[in-house]
C-alpha positions as CSV (number, residue, x, y, z in Angstrom):
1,X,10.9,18.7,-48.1
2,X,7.0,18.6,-48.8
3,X,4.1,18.7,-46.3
4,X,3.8,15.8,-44.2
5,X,0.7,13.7,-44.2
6,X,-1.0,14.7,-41.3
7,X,-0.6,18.6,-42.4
8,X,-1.3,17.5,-46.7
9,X,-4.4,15.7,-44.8
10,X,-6.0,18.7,-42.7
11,X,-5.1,20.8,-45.7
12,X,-7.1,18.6,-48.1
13,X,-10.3,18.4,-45.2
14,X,-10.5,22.1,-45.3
15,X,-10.2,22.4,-49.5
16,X,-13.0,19.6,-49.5
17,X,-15.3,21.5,-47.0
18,X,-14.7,24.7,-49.3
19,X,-15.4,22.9,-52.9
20,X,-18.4,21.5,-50.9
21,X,-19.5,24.1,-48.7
22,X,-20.1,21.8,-45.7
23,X,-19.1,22.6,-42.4
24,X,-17.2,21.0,-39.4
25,X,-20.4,19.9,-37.7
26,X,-21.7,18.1,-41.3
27,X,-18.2,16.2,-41.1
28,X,-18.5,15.8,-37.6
29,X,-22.0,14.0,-38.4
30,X,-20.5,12.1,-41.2
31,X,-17.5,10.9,-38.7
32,X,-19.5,10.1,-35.7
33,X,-18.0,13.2,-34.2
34,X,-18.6,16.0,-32.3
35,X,-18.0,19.7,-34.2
36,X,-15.3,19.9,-31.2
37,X,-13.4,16.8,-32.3
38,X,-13.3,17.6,-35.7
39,X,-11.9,20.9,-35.0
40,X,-9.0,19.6,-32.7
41,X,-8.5,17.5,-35.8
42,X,-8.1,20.5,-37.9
43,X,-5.8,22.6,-35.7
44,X,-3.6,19.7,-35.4
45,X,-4.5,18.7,-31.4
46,X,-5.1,15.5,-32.7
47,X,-4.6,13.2,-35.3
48,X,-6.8,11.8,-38.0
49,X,-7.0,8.6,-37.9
50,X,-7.0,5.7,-40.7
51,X,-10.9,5.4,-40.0
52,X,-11.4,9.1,-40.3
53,X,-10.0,8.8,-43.7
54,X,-11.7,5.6,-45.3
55,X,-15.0,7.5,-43.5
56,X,-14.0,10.7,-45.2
57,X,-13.3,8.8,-48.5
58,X,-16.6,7.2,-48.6
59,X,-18.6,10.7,-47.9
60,X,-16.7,12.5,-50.2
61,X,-17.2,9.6,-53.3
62,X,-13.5,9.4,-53.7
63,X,-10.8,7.1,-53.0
64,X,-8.8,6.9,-49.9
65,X,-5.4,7.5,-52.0
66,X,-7.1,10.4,-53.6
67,X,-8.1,11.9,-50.1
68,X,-4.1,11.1,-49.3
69,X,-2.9,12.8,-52.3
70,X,-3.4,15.9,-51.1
71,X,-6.0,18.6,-51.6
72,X,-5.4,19.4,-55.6
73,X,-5.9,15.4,-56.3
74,X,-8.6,15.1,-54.2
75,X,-10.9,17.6,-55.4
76,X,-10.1,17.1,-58.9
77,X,-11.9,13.3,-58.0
78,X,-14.5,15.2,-56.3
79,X,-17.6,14.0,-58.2
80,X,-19.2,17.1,-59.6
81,X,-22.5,16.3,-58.2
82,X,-20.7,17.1,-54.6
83,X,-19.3,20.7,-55.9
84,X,-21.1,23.5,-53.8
85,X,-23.8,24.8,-56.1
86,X,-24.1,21.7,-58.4
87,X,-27.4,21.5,-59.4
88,X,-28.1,25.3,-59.4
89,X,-28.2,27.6,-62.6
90,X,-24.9,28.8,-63.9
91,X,-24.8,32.8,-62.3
92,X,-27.7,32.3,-59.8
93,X,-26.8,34.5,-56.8
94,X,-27.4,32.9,-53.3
């Protein structure tokens, strides 16, 4: 049996703050949340909620069925201007 949606969603938060490079306190702004909250809803303490996705969704620029689909569907929607480093020069170091 495959991941269940609470664990497919946490794992799809945390591939979207990587392809972005944002961090738990720039979702946590996003949300409405505190950094702590949004951690809690990483670890699995507590749940995300329905809102937390359509909020997600919407900062993201993706649907709320590609945010469900899992972390490989969802940042293949990502919209390229989102990707950490778009807009910078192909091989410029940080």
């Amino acid at each position: 049996m495959g991941l269940g949606l609470e664990e497919s969603l946490r794992l799809t938060v945390a591939a979207l703050m990587q392809a972005t490079g944002e961090s738990q306190r720039a979702i946590a702004a996003a949300l409405g949340l505190t950094q702590t909250q949004v951690s809690r809803r990483q670890s699995g303490a507590t749940s995300w909620s329905l809102r937390d996705a359509d909020v997600l969704a919407q900062h993201y620029g993706i649907t709320a069925l590609d945010l469900l689909a899992g972390p490989t569907r969802a940042c293949e929607a990502l919209p390229a201007a989102r990707r950490r480093g778009a807009g910078e020069e192909e091989g410029a170091g940080r």
